[in-house]
C-alpha positions as CSV (number, residue, x, y, z in Angstrom):
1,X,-16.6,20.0,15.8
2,X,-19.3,18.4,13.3
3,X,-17.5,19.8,10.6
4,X,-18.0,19.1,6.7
5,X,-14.3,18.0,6.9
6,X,-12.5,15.9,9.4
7,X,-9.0,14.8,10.2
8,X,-9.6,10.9,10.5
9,X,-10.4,11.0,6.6
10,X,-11.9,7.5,4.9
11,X,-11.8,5.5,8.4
12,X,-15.1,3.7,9.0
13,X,-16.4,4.3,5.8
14,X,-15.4,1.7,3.1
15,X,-18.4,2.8,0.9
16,X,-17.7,6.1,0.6
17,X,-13.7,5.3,-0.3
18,X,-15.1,2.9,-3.1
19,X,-17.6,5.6,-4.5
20,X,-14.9,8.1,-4.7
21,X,-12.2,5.3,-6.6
22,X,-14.7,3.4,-8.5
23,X,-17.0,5.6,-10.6
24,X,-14.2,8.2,-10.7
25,X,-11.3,5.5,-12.5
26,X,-14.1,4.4,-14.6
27,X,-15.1,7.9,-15.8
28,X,-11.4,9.0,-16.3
29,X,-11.0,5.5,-18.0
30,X,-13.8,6.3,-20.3
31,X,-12.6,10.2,-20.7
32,X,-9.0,9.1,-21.6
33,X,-9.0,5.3,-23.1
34,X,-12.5,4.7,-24.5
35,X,-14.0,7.8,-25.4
36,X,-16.3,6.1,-27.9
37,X,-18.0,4.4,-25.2
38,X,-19.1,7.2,-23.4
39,X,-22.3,7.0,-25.6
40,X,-23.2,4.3,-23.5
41,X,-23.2,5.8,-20.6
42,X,-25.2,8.9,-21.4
43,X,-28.6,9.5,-19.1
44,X,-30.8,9.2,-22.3
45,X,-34.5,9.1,-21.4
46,X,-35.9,9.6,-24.9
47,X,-33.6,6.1,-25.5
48,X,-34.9,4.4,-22.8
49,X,-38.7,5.4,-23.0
50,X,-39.1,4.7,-26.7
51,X,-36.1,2.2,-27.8
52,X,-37.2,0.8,-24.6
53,X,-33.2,0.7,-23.6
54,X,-34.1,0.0,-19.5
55,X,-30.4,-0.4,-19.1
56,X,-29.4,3.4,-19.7
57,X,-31.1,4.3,-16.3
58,X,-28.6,2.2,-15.3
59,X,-25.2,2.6,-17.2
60,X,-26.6,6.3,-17.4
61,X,-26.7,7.0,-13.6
62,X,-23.3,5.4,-12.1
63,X,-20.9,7.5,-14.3
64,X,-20.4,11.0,-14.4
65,X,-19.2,11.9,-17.9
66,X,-18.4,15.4,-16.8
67,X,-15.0,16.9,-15.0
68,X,-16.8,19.3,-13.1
69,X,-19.8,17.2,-11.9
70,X,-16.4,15.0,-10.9
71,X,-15.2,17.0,-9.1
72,X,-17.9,18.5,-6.8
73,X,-19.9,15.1,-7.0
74,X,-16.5,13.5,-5.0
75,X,-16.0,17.0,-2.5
76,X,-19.4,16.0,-1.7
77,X,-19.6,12.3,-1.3
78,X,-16.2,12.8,0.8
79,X,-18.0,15.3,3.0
80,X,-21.3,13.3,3.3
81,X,-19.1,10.2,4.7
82,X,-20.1,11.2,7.9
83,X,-23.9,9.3,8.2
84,X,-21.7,6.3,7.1
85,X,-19.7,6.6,10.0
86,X,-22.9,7.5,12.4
87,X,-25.8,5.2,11.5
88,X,-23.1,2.2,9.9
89,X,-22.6,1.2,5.8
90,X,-25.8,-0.8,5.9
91,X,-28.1,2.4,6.6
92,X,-26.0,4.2,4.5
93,X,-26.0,2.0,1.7
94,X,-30.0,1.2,2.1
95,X,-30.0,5.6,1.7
96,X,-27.8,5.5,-1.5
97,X,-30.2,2.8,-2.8
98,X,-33.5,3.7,-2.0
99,X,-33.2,7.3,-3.5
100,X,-31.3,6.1,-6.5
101,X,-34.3,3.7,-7.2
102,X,-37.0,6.8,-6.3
103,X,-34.8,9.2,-8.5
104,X,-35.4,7.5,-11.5
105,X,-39.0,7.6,-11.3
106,X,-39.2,11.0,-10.6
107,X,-37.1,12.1,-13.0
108,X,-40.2,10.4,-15.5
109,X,-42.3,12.4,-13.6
110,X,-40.7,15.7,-13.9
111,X,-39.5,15.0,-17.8
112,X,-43.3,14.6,-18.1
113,X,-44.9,17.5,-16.3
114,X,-42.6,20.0,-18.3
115,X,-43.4,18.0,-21.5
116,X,-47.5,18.5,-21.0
117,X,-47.0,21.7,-19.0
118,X,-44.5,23.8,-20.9
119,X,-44.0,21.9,-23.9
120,X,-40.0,21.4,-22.7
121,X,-38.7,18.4,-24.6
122,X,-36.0,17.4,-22.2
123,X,-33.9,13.8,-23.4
124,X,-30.6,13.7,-21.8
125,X,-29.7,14.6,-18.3
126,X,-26.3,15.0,-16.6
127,X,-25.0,11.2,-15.9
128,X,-23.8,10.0,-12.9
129,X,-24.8,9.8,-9.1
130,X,-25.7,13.4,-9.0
131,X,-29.8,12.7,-7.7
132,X,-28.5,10.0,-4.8
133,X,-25.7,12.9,-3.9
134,X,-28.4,15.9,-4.1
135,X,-30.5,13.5,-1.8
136,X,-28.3,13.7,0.9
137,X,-28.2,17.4,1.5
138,X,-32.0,16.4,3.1
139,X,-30.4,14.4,6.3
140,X,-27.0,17.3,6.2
141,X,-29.9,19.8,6.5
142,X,-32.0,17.8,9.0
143,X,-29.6,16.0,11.3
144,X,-26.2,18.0,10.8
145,X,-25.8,20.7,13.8
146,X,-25.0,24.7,12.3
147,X,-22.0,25.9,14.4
148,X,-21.1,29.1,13.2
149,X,-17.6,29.7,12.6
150,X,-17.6,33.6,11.8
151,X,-20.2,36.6,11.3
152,X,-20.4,37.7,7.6
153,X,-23.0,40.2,7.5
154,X,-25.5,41.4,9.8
155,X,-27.3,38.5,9.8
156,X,-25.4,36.2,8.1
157,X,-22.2,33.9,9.0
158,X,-20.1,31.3,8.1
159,X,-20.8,28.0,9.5
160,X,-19.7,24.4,9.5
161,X,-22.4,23.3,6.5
162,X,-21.1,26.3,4.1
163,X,-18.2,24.8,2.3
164,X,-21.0,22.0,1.9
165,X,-23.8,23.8,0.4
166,X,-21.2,26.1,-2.0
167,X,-20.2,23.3,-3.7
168,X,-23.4,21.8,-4.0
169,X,-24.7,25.4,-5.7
170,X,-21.6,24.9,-7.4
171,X,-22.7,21.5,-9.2
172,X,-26.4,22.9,-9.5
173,X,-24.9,25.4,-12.1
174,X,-22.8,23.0,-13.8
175,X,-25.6,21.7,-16.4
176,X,-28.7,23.6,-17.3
177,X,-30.9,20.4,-16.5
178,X,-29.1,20.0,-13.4
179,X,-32.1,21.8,-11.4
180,X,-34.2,19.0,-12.3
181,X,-31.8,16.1,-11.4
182,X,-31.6,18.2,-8.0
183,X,-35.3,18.6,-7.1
184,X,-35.8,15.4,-8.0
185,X,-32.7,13.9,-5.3
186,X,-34.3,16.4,-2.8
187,X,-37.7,14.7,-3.2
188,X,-36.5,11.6,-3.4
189,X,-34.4,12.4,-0.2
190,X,-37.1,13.4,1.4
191,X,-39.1,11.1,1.2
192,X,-37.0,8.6,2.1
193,X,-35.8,10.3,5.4
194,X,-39.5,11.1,6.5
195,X,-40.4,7.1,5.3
196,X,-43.1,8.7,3.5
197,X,-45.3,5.0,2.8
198,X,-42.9,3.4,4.8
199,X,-40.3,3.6,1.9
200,X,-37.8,2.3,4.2
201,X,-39.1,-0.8,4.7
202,X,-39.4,-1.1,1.3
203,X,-36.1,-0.2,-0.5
204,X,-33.2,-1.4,1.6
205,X,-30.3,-3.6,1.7
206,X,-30.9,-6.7,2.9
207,X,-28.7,-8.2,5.6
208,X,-27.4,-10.6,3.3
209,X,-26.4,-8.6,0.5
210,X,-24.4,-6.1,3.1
211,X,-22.2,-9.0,4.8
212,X,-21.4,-9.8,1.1
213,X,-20.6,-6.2,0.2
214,X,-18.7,-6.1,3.6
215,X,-16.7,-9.2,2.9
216,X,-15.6,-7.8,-0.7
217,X,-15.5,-4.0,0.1
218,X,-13.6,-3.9,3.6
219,X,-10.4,-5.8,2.5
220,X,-10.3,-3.3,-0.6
221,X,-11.2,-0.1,0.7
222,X,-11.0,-0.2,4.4
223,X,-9.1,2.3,5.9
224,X,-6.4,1.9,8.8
225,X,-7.1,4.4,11.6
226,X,-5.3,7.4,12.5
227,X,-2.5,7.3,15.0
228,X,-2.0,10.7,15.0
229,X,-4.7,13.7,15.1
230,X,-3.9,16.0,12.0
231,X,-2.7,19.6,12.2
232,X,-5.1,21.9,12.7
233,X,-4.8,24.6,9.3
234,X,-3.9,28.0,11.2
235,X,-5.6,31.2,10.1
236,X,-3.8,33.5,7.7
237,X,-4.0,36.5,10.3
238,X,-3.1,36.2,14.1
239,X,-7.0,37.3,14.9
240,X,-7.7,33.9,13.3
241,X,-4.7,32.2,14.7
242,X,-5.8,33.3,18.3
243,X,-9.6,32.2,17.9
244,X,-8.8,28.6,16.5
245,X,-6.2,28.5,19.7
246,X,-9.0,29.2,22.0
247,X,-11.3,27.0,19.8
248,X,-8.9,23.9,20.4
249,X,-8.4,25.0,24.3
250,X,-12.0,25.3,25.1
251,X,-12.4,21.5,23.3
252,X,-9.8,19.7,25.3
253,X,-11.4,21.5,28.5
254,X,-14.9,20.1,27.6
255,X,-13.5,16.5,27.0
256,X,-11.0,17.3,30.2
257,X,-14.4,18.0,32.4
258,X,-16.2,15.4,30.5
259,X,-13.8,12.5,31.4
260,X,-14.0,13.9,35.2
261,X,-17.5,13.8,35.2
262,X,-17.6,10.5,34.2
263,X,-15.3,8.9,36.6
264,X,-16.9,10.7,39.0
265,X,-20.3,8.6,38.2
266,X,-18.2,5.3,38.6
267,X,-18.2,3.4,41.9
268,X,-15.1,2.8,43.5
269,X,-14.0,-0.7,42.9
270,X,-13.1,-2.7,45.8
271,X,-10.4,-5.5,45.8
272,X,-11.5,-8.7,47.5
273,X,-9.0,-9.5,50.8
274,X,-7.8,-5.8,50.5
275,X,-8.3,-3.2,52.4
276,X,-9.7,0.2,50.8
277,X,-7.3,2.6,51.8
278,X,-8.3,5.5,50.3
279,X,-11.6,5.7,53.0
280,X,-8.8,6.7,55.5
281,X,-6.4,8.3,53.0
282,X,-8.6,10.9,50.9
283,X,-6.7,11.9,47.8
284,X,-5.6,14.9,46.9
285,X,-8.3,15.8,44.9
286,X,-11.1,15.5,47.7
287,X,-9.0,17.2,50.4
288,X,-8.7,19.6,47.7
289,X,-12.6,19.7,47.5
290,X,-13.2,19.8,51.0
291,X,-10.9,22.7,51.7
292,X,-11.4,25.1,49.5
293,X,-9.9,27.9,51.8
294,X,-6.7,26.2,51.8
295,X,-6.2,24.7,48.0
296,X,-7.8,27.3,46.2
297,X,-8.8,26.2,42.4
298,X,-9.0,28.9,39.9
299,X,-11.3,28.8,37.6
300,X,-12.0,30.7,34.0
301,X,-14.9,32.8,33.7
302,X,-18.2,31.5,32.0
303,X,-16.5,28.0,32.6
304,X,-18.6,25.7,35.3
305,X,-18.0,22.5,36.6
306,X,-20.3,19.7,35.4
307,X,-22.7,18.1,38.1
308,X,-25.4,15.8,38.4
309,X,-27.9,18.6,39.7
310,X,-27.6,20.6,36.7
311,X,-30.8,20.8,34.6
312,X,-30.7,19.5,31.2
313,X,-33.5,20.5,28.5
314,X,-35.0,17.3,27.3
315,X,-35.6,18.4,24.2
316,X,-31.6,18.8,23.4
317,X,-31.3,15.3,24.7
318,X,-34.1,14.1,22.1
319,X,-32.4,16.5,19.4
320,X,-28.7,14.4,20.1
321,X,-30.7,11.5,20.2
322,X,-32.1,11.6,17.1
323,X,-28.6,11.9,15.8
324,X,-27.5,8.6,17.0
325,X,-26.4,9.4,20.6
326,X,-27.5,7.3,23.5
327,X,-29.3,9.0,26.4
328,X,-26.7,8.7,28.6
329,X,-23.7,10.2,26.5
330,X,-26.3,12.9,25.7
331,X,-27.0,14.1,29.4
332,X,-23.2,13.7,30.4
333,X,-22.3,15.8,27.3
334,X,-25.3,18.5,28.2
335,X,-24.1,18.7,31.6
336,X,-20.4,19.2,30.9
337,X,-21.1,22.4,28.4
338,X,-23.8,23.6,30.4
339,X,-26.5,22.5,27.8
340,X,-24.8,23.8,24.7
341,X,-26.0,21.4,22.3
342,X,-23.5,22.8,19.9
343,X,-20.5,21.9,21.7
344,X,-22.5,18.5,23.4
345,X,-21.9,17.8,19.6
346,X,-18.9,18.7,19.6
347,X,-17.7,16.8,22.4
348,X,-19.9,13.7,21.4
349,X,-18.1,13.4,18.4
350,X,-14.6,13.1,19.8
351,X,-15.3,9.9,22.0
């Protein structure tokens, strides 16, 4: 499942492992140890507009200087490590860069519009990468598939992108400037993802600069991968026991019919000098297919064998596109769920 959370933790994503560690020991350094520095630090824009002191949109918006933005700013960058490992630390990075470069000018903008509008004097916002992280909520939102998990109300339910967007409101109401340092990482984010003025092209991380950062980050903050799948947290109540049992059954089926369908689009290989015996010999499976009278297969209801003839909807295959799939794994997935897009994902993401 496309979940917030994942069980293979910080693998394949050394940038996200070093913007938990770093900024976090630095703040905690600066919290603890050197708590008359913390001055320097502070997101001052009446500083840097009139004392002309350029560097505190710098020093001002690395650091958080506040436990609690701490705290949900790393939930979040630990949940968003997920387009690291989809679109590679190069995109990702060129993302974390370009925003935090169109953050700071709208941040100008917005300090001035409430300045001429409402007369709102506003000169110190919440420090740290709160704008870059508020500007990733736009590709969660856009590109991230809602699964729901269980109804709440009518209407509502719990989904896979809950957790996410809790903790986000949480950090919203953390500062009472942090609805500005929000709206302006969601404008910033979005015009980044759309390449509004073909932004993308503009503010990126050259090739360069990313085997440099991969040279000096990987060796630090790489992490070894998972030989082991971690437990599965069961339910408090058997209900919820019994559903995440059938949850975990239904996924091994998908992948189960999934690897069947693809060996069944491979060619038989044919050993030079050797005879193919199986022509003469049909295995089990194919006599088993040929005579269904006599090997009877049962099969669970609402549960259907994946084929070539079944019709796919090409705009799921676009939509799994988009998110990073090729064409190929895309169809094979939509065929094996019977064009469920939600559990193509689901399926996708465990290959």
């Amino acid at each position: 499942m496309f979940t917030s959370t994942g069980s293979k933790g910080l693998y394949k994503a050394p940038l996200s492992k070093s913007l938990l560690l770093v900024p976090n020991a630095l703040a905690v350094l600066l919290m603890l140890v050197l708590p008359q520095y913390q001055n320097l630090f502070a997101y001052n824009l009446q500083a840097a507009r009139q004392e002309r002191q350029v560097w505190r949109l710098i020093c001002g918006r690395l650091i958080c200087l506040d436990l609690k933005d701490i705290f949900c700013s790393s939930l979040l960058i630990y949940n968003f490590r997920i387009f690291e490992r989809r679109f590679g630390s190069r995109k990702f990075a060129s993302f974390l860069f370009g925003t935090w470069i169109l953050t700071a000018l709208v941040d100008f903008l917005l300090v001035e519009i409430l300045h001429t509008l409402f007369e709102l004097q506003v000169d110190v916002l919440p420090s740290g990468l709160l704008g870059t992280i508020f500007a990733l909520f736009v590709p969660f939102y856009c590109t991230v598939p809602r699964v729901q998990v269980t109804p709440l109300l009518g209407q509502m339910s719990v989904t896979n992108k809950t957790l996410v967007y809790v903790v986000g409101f949480q950090l919203l109401t953390s500062n009472a400037f942090m609805w500005l340092i929000a709206l302006s990482g969601l404008l910033s984010g979005l015009l980044y993802h759309c390449n509004v003025l073909r932004v993308q092209q503009v503010l990126f991380v050259p090739g360069w600069m990313a085997h440099s950062g991969s040279l000096l980050l990987e060796p630090l903050f790489t992490s070894s991968e998972p030989t082991v799948e971690a437990a599965v947290g069961m339910g408090a109540t058997l209900d919820i026991q019994r559903q995440q049992q059938m949850d975990m059954l239904d996924q091994q089926l998908m992948m189960s019919q999934l690897a069947q369908f693809r060996r069944n689009l491979q060619p038989p290989q044919v050993l030079a000098g050797l005879l193919n015996w199986s022509q003469f010999f049909p295995s089990l499976r194919q006599r088993v297919q040929n005579h269904p009278a006599v090997f009877p297969q049962p099969q669970q209801p609402g549960q259907s064998q994946p084929s070539d003839n079944t019709p796919i909807a090409e705009e799921q295959v676009a939509r799994l596109m988009e998110m990073g799939f090729s064409r190929v794994d895309a169809q094979e997935a939509l065929r094996a769920s019977n064009n469920d897009i939600n559990m193509a994902t689901n399926v996708l993401l465990q290959l």
